[in-house]
LUMTIRO-62266 format. One record per residue (C-alpha): x, y, z. Coordinates in nm, 3 decimals. Layout:
% LUMTIRO-62266
+---------+---------+---------+
|    east |   north |      up |
+---------+---------+---------+
|       X |       Y |       Z |
...
+---------+---------+---------+
END
This chain:
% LUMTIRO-62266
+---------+---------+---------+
|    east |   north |      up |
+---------+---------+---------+
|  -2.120 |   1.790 |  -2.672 |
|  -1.880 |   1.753 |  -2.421 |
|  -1.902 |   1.425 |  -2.199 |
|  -1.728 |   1.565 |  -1.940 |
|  -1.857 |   1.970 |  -1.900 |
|  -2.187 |   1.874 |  -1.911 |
|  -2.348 |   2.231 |  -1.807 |
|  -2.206 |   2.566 |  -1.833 |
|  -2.273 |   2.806 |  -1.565 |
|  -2.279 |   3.155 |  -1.694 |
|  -2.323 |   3.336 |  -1.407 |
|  -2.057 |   3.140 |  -1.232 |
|  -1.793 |   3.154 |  -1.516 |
|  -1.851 |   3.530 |  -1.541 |
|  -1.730 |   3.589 |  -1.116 |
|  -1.460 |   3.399 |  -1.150 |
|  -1.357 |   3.538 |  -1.476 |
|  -1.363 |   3.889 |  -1.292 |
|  -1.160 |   3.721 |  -1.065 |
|  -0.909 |   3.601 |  -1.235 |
|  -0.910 |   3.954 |  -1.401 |
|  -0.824 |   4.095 |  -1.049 |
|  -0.541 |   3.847 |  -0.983 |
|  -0.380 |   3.889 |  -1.333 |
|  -0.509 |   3.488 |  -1.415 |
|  -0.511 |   3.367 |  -1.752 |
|  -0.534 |   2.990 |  -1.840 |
|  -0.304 |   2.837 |  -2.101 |
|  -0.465 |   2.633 |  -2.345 |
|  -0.337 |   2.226 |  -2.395 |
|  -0.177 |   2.327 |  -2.728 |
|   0.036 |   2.603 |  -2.563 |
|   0.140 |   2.358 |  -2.266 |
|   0.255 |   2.117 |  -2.570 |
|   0.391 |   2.377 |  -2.770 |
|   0.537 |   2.704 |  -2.542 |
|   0.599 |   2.891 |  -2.859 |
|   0.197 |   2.939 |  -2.877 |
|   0.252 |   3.149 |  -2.540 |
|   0.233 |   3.514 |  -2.610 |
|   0.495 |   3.680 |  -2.610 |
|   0.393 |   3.920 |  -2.295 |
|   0.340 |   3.619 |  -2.107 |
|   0.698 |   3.487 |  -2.171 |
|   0.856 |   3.829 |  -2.098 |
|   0.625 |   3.844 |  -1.745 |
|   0.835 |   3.499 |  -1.691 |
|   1.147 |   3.628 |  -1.729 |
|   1.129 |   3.772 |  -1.350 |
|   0.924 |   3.439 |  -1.199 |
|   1.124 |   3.164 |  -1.036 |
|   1.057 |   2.818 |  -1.125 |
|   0.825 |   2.711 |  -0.810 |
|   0.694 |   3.065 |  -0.719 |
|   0.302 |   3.043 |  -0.629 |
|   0.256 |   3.344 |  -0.950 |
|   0.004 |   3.343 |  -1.205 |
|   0.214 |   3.349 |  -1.505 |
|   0.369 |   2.986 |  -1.344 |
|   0.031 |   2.852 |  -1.505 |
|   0.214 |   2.851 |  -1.855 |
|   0.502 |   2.655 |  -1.710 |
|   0.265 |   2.343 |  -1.697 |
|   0.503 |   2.188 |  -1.991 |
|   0.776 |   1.940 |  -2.036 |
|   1.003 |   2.227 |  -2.217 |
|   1.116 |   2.452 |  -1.947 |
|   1.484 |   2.648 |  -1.923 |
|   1.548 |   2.600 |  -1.548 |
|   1.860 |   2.779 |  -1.650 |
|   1.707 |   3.132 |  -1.853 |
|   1.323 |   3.069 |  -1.723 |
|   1.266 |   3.096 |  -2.126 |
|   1.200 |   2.697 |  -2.297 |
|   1.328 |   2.491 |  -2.500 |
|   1.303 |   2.078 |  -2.635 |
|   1.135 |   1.844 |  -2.381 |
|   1.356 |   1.807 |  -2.050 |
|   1.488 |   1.467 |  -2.076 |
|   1.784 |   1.202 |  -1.956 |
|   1.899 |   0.955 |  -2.083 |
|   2.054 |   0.643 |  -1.891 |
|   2.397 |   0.504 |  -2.029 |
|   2.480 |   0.132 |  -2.060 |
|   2.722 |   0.144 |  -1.834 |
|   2.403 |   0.135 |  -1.597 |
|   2.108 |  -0.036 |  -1.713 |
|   2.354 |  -0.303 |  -1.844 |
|   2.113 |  -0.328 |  -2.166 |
|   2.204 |  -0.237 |  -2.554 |
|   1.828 |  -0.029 |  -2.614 |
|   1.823 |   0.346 |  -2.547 |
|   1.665 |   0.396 |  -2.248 |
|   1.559 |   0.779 |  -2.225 |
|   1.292 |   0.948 |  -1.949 |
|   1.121 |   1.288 |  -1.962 |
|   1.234 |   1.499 |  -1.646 |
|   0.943 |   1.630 |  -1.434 |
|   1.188 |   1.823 |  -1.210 |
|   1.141 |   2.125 |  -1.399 |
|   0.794 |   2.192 |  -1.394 |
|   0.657 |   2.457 |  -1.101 |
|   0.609 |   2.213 |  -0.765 |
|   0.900 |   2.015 |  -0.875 |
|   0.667 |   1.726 |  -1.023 |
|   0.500 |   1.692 |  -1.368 |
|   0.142 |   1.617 |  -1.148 |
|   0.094 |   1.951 |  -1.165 |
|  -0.017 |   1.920 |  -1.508 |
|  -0.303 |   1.673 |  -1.425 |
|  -0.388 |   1.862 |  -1.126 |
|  -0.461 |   2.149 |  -1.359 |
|  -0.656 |   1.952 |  -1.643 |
|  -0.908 |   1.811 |  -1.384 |
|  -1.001 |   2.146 |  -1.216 |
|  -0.971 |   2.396 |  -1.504 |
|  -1.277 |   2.244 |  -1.685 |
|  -1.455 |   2.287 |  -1.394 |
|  -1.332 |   2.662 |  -1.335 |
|  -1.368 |   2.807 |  -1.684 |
|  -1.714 |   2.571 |  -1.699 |
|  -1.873 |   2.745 |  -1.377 |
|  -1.904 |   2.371 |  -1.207 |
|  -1.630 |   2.486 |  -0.936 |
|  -1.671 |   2.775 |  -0.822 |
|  -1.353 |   2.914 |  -0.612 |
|  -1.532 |   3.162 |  -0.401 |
|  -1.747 |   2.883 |  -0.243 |
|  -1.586 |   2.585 |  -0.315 |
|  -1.280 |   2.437 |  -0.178 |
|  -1.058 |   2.207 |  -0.395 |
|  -0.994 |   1.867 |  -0.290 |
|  -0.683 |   1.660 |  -0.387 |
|  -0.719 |   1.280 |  -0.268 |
|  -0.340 |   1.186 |  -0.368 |
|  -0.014 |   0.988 |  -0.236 |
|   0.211 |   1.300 |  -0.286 |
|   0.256 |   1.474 |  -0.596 |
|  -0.087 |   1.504 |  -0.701 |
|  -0.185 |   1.738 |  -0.401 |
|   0.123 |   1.943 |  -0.457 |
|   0.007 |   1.977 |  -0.827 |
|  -0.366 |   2.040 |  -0.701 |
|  -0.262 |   2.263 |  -0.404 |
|  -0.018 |   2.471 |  -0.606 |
|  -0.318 |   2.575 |  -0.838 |
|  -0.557 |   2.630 |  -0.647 |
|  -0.378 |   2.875 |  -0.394 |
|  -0.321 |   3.105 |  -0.732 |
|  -0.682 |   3.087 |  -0.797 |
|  -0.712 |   3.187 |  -0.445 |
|  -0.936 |   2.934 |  -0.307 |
|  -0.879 |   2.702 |  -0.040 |
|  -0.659 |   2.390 |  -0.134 |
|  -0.751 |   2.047 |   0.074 |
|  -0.509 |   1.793 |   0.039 |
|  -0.552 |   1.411 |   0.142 |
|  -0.299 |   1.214 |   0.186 |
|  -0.138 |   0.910 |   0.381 |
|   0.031 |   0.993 |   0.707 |
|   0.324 |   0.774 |   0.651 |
|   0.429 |   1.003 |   0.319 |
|   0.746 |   1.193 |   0.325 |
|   0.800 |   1.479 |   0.528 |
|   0.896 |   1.737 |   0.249 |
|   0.555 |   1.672 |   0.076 |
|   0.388 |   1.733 |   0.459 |
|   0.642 |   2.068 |   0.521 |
|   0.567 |   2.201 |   0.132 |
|   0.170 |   2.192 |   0.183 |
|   0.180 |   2.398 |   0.516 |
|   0.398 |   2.623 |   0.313 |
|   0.185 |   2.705 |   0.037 |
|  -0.102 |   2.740 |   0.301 |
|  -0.341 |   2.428 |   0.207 |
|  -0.540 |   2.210 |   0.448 |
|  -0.398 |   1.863 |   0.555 |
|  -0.576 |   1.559 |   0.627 |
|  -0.315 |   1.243 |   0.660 |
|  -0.555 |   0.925 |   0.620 |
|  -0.389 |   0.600 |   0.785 |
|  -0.130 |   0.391 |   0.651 |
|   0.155 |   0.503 |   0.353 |
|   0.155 |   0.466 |  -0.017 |
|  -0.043 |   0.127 |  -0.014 |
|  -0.343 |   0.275 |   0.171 |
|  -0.523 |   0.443 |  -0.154 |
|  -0.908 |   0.293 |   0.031 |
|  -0.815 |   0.509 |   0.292 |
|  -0.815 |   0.808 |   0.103 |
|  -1.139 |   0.732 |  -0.079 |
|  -1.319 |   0.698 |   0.234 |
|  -1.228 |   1.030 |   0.361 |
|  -1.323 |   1.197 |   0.074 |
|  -1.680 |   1.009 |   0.054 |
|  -1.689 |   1.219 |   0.401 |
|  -1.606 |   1.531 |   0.267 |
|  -1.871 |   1.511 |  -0.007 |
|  -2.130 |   1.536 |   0.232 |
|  -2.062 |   1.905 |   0.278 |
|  -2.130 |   2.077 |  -0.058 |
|  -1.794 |   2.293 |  -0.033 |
|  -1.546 |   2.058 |  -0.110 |
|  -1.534 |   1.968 |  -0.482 |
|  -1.321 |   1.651 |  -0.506 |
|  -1.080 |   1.571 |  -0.781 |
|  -1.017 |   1.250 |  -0.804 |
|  -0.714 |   1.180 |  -1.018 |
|  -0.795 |   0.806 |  -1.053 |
|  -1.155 |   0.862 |  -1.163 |
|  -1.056 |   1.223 |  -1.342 |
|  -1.049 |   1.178 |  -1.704 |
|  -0.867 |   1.508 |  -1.679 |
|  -0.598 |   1.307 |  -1.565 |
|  -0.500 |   1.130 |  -1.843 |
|  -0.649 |   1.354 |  -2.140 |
|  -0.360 |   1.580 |  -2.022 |
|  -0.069 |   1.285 |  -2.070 |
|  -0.209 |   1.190 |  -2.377 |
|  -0.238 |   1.573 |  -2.519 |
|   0.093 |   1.696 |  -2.349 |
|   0.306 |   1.415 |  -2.263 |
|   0.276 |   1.199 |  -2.493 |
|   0.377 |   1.450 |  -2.801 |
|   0.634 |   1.601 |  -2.573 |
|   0.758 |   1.168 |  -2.586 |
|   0.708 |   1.156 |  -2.922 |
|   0.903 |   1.468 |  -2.977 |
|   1.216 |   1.345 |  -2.798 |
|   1.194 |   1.053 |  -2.998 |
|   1.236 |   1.222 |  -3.304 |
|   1.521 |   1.408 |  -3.210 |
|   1.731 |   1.135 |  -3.123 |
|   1.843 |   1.145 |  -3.443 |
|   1.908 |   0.762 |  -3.442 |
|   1.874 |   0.569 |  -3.837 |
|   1.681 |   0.320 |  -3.847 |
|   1.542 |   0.354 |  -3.480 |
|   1.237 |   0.211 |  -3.351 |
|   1.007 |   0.316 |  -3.050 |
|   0.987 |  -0.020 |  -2.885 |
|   0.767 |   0.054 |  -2.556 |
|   0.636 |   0.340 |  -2.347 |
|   0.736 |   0.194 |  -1.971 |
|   0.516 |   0.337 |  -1.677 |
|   0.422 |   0.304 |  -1.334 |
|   0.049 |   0.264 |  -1.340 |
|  -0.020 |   0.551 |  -1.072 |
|  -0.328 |   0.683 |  -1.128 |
|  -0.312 |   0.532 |  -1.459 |
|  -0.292 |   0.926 |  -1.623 |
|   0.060 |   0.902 |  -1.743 |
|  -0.024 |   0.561 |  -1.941 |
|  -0.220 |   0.789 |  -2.162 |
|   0.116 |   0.935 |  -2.324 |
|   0.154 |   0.558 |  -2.430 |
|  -0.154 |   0.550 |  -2.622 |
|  -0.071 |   0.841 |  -2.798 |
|   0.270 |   0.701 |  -2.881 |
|   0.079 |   0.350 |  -3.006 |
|  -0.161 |   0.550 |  -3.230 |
|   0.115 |   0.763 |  -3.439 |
|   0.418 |   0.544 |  -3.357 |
|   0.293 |   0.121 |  -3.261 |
|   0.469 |   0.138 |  -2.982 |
|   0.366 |  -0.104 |  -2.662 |
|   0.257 |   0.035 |  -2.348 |
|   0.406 |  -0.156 |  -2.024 |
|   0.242 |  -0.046 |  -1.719 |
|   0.488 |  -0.095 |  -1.380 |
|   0.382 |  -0.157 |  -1.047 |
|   0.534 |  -0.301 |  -0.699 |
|   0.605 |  -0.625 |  -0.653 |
|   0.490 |  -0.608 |  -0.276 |
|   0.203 |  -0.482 |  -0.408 |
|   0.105 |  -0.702 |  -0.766 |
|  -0.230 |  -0.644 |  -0.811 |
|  -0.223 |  -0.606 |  -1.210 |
|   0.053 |  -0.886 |  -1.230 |
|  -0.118 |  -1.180 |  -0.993 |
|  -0.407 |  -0.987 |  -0.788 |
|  -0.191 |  -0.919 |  -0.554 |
|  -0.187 |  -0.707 |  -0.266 |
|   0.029 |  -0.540 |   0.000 |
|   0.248 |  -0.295 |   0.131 |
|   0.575 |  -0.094 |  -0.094 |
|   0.770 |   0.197 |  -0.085 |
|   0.789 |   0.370 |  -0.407 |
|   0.594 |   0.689 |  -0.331 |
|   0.313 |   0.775 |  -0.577 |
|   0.288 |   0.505 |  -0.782 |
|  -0.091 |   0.392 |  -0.549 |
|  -0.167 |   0.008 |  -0.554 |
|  -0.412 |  -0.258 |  -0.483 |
|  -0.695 |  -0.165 |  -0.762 |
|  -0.718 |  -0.046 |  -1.168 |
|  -0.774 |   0.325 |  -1.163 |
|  -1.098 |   0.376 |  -1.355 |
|  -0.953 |   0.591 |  -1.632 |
|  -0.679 |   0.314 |  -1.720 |
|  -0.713 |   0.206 |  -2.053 |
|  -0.630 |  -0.147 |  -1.994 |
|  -0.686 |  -0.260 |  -2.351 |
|  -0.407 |  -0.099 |  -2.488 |
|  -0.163 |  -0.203 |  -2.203 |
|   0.040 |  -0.486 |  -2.399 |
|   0.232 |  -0.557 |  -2.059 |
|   0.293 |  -0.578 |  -1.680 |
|   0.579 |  -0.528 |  -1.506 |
|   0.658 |  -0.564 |  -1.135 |
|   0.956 |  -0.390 |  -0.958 |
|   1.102 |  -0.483 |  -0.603 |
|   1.076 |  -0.199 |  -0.428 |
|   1.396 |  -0.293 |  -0.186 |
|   1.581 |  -0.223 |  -0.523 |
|   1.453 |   0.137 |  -0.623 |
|   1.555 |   0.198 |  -0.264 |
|   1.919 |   0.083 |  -0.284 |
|   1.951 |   0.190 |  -0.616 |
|   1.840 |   0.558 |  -0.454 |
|   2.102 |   0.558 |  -0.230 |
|   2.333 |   0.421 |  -0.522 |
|   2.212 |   0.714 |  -0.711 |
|   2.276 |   1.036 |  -0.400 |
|   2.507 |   0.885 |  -0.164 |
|   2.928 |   0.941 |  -0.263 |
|   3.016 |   0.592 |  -0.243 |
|   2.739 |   0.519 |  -0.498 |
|   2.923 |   0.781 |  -0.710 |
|   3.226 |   0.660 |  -0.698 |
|   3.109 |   0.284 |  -0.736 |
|   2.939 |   0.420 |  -1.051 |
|   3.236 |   0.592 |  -1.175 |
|   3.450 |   0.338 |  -1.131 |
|   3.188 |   0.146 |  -1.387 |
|   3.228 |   0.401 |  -1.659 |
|   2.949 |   0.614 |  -1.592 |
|   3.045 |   0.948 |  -1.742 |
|   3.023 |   1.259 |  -1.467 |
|   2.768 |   1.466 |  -1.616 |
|   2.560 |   1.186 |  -1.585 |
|   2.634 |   1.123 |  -1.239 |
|   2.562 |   1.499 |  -1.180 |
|   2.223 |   1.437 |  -1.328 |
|   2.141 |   1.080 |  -1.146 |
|   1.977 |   1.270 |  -0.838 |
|   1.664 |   1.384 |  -1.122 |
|   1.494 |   1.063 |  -1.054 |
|   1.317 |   1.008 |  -0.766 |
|   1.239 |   0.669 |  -0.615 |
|   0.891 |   0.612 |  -0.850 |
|   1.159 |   0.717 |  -1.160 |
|   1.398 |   0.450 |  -1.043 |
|   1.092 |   0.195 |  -1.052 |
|   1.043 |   0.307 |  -1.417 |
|   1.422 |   0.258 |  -1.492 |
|   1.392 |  -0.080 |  -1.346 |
|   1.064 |  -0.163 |  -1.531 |
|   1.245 |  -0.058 |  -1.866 |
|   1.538 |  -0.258 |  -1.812 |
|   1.309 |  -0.561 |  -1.753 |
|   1.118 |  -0.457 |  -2.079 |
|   1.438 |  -0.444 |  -2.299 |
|   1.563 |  -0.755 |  -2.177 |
|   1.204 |  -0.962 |  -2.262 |
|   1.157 |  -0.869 |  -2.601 |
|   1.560 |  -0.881 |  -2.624 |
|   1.584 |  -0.560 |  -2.738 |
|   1.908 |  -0.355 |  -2.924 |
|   2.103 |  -0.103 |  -3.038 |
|   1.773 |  -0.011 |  -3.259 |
|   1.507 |  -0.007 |  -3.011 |
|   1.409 |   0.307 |  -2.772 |
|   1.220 |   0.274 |  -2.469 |
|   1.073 |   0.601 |  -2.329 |
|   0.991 |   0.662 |  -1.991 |
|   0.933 |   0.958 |  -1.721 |
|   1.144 |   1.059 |  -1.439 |
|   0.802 |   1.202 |  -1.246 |
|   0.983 |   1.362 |  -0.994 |
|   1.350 |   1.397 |  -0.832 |
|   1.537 |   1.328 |  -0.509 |
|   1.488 |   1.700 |  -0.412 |
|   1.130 |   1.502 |  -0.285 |
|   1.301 |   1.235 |  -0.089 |
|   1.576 |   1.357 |   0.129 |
|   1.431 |   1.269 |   0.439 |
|   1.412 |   0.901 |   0.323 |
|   1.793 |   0.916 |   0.287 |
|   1.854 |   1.037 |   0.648 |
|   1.590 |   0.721 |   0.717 |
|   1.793 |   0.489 |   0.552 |
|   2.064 |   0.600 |   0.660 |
|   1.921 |   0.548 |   1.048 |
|   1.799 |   0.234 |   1.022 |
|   2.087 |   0.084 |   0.776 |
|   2.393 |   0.285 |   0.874 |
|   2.615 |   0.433 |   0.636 |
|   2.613 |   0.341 |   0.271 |
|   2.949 |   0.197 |   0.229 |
|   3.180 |   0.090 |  -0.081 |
|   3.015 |  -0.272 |  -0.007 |
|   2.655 |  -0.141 |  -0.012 |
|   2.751 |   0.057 |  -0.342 |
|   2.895 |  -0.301 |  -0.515 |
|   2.636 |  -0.501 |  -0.407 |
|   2.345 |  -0.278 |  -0.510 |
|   2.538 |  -0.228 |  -0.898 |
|   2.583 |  -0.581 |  -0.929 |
|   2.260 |  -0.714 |  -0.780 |
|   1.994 |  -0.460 |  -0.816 |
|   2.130 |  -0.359 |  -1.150 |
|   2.382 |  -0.550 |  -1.375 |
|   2.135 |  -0.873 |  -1.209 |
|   1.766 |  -0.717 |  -1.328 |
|   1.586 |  -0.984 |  -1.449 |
|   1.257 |  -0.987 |  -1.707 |
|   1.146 |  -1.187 |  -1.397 |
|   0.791 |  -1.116 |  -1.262 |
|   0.702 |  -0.964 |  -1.656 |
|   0.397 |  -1.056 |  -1.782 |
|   0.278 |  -1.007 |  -2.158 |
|  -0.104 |  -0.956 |  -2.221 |
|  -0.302 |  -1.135 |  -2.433 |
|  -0.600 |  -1.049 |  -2.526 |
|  -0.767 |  -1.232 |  -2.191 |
|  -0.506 |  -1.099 |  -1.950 |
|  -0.639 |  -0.752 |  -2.051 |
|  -0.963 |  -0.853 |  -2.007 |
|  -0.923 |  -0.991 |  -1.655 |
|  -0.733 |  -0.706 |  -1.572 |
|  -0.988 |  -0.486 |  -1.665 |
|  -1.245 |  -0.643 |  -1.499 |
|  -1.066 |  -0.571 |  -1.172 |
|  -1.196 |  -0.263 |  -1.214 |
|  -1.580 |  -0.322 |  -1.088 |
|  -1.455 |  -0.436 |  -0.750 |
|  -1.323 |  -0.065 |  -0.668 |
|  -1.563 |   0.140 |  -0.882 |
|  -1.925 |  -0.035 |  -0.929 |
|  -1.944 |  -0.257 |  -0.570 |
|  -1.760 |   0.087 |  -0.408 |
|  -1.765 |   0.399 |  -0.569 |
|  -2.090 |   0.396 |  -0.713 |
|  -2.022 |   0.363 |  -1.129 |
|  -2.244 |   0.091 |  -1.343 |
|  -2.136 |  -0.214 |  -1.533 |
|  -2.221 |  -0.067 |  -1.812 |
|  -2.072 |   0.260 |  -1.760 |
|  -1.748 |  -0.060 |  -1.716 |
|  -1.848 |  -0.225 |  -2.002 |
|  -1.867 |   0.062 |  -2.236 |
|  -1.515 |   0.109 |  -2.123 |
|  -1.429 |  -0.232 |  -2.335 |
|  -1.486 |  -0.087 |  -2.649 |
|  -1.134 |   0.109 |  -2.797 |
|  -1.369 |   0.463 |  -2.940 |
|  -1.434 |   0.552 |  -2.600 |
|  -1.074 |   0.610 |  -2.537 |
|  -1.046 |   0.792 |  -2.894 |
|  -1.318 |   1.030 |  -2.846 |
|  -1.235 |   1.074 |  -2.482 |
|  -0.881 |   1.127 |  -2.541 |
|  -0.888 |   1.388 |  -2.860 |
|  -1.259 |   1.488 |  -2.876 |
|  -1.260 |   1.605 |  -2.539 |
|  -1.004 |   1.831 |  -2.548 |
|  -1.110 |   2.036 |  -2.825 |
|  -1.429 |   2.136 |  -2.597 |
|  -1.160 |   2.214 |  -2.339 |
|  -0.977 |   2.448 |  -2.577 |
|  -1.268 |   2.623 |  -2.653 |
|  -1.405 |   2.673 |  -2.284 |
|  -1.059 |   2.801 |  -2.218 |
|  -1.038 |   3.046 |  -2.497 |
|  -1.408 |   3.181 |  -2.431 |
|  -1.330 |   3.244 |  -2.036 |
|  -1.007 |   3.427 |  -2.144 |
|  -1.171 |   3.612 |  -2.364 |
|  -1.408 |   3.737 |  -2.046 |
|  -1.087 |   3.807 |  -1.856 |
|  -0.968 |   4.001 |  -2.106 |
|  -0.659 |   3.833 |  -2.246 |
+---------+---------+---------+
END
């Protein structure tokens, strides 16, 4: 029995199926986002004429790590790896790329594992509800992206002070807006708006830091698509020494306890330093979009997190300009960096230059080398963050040969395993009791509901049990449609 589709809703599941029928909707299943060769082949040739971000059906089965932005066809897990000659460090540092998945993000992928058990369940119903996406960016373009090919009405909440291509891209696509106060630090914000919306029975909300959705996805998807890229390093004799993530909504962490199951890797999770609520309580205001702040997302798995790394966020924003501006290039190639990588620099966005940091930090505490690999993801590129350049650019003038030195030699050749914490055994514990704060004083779960949460099976059976009623919810309602 399924702990998360609790009741099925026949009569529900059988409109929407016609529905999807109608729109030429079918759903792909978890093992065909981790493995596109599953796809049929019909779907794959329908492909062949859909660009990468159209709002199309058959986009659905580009919810994977392996797209061909080149031949719309796929291929190994999209990835980049970062040279030496940058993070200064002997380990491998290598990052998934979530450029290439439709909406430019890889959020779209836990977008669609919260609201597809709903839709192929009968619990959301998309000709009466509306779809709510309480997020700091990506997560509503994920959310808003599937819901408008569904055809039901997308509502995205967000803070006001986000950037203005994530603002332009939702009026595009046609979803309501509702900017909450504040920026990337002002997650309460969000929650209370969406207690408001709850009172009206339309708007279904899916809360990506309480959606176990979230992070069944990363540890079904991502995670083998890390595990995957591993492998085909081709390295003797390598080891997977960490899984380095900002904690987010805590989904993406999931990958890392799939990689500490079949590999032993450790899981570090990465936050601001502005902001260190997992490293000292902490609290306050950053600027690396999407990465949220100042509480533990309910479906973090905090046991297996073996550390906790904070970033500054005044260097992922140098190091952005480092990264897009030409005296950053040249600064770089003057240091040996090779051009295709330069070419490729502009795939991380400012939360994937928080990761980089985080794993440069990790590989110098454990003093790792020439052996170890540290995986990471690249969530989302600079195609998000233009506008902060021109900012930047406003408030700090040009970025000049200086700038470019400065920020090589002090936000990267100097990145210290400062403000790096290692977990014990009581560390994780007082981390996750963080968690009642947020979810039993505010959003209305029990302690024991937070204890039960202590014990390591929960995250097992959530993780891989779950998913298997998934598949088979999925299969059934595509069956109805008639695929």
């Amino acid at each position: 029995m399924s702990r998360i589709v609790k009741d099925i809703h026949p009569e529900v599941v059988a409109r929407t199926a016609r529905r999807c029928r109608e729109r030429g909707i079918l759903i792909p299943t978890y093992a065909q986002m981790r493995d596109p060769a599953r796809i049929p082949e019909a779907i794959r040739a329908r492909l062949a004429g859909v660009g990468l971000w159209d709002v199309h059906p058959a986009n659905l089965f580009r919810i994977t790590w392996k797209n061909d932005p080149a031949t719309g066809a796929f291929h190994g897990p999209n990835h980049l790896e970062i040279p030496p000659s940058i993070t200064g460090v002997r380990a491998r540092i290598v990052g998934l790329v979530g450029k290439f998945f439709p909406t430019g993000a890889h959020k779209v992928g836990a977008a669609f594992s919260c609201l597809v058990p709903r839709l192929v369940g009968g619990a959301f119903d998309p000709e009466r509800h509306k779809a709510v996406w309480p997020s700091t960016g990506n997560y509503c373009r994920g959310g808003a992206f599937d819901s408008v090919i569904l055809g039901c009405t997308p509502v995205a909440v967000l803070p006001e002070n986000m950037s203005r291509e994530r603002f332009a891209w939702l009026r595009e696509i046609g979803s309501e807006i509702i900017a909450t106060p504040g920026s990337e630090s002002n997650v309460k914000e969000i929650y209370d708006k969406c207690w408001e919306l709850k009172r009206d029975p339309v708007h279904v909300v899916f809360n990506q830091f309480e959606e176990f959705g979230n992070p069944i996805w990363h540890y079904n998807v991502t995670g083998p698509a890390l595990a995957e890229l591993f492998q085909g390093l081709q390295q003797p004799g390598a080891r997977l020494a960490a899984f380095v993530s900002a904690t987010g909504s805590a989904g993406t962490l999931a990958a890392g306890d799939h990689l500490k199951k079949h590999h032993g890797s450790r899981t570090v999770a990465a936050e601001a330093l502005q902001c260190p609520t997992l490293l000292c309580n902490g609290f306050g205001e950053h600027r690396i979009e999407g990465i949220g702040d100042k509480h533990v997302p309910w479906v973090h798995n905090v046991r297996n997190t073996d550390a906790v790394a904070a970033v500054d966020d005044e260097d992922c924003m140098r190091i952005f300009r480092l990264f897009n501006e030409p005296e950053g290039r040249k600064e770089l190639r003057a240091a040996g960096v090779d051009e295709t990588t330069l070419d490729r620099l502009p795939l991380l966005g400012i939360s994937g230059i928080c990761n980089l940091l985080a794993a440069i930090k990790t590989a110098k505490f454990w003093e790792l080398d020439e052996r170890d690999v540290i995986l990471t993801v690249f969530t989302d590129s600079a195609a998000m963050y233009g506008s902060r350049l021109e900012e930047l650019a406003a408030e700090r003038g040009p970025f000049g040969a200086l700038d470019a030195a400065r920020t090589l030699a002090g936000s990267l050749e100097r990145q210290a395993p400062d403000h790096f914490r290692e977990l014990g055994h009581a560390g994780r514990k007082a981390i996750h009791n963080l968690k009642y704060f947020t979810w039993v004083e505010q959003q209305g779960k029990s302690a024991r509901d937070l204890d039960a949460q202590w014990d390591p099976d929960y995250w097992g059976e959530l993780f891989e049990d779950e998913v298997e009623h998934f598949e088979r919810l999925i299969e059934a309602f595509n069956r109805e449609v008639g695929g």
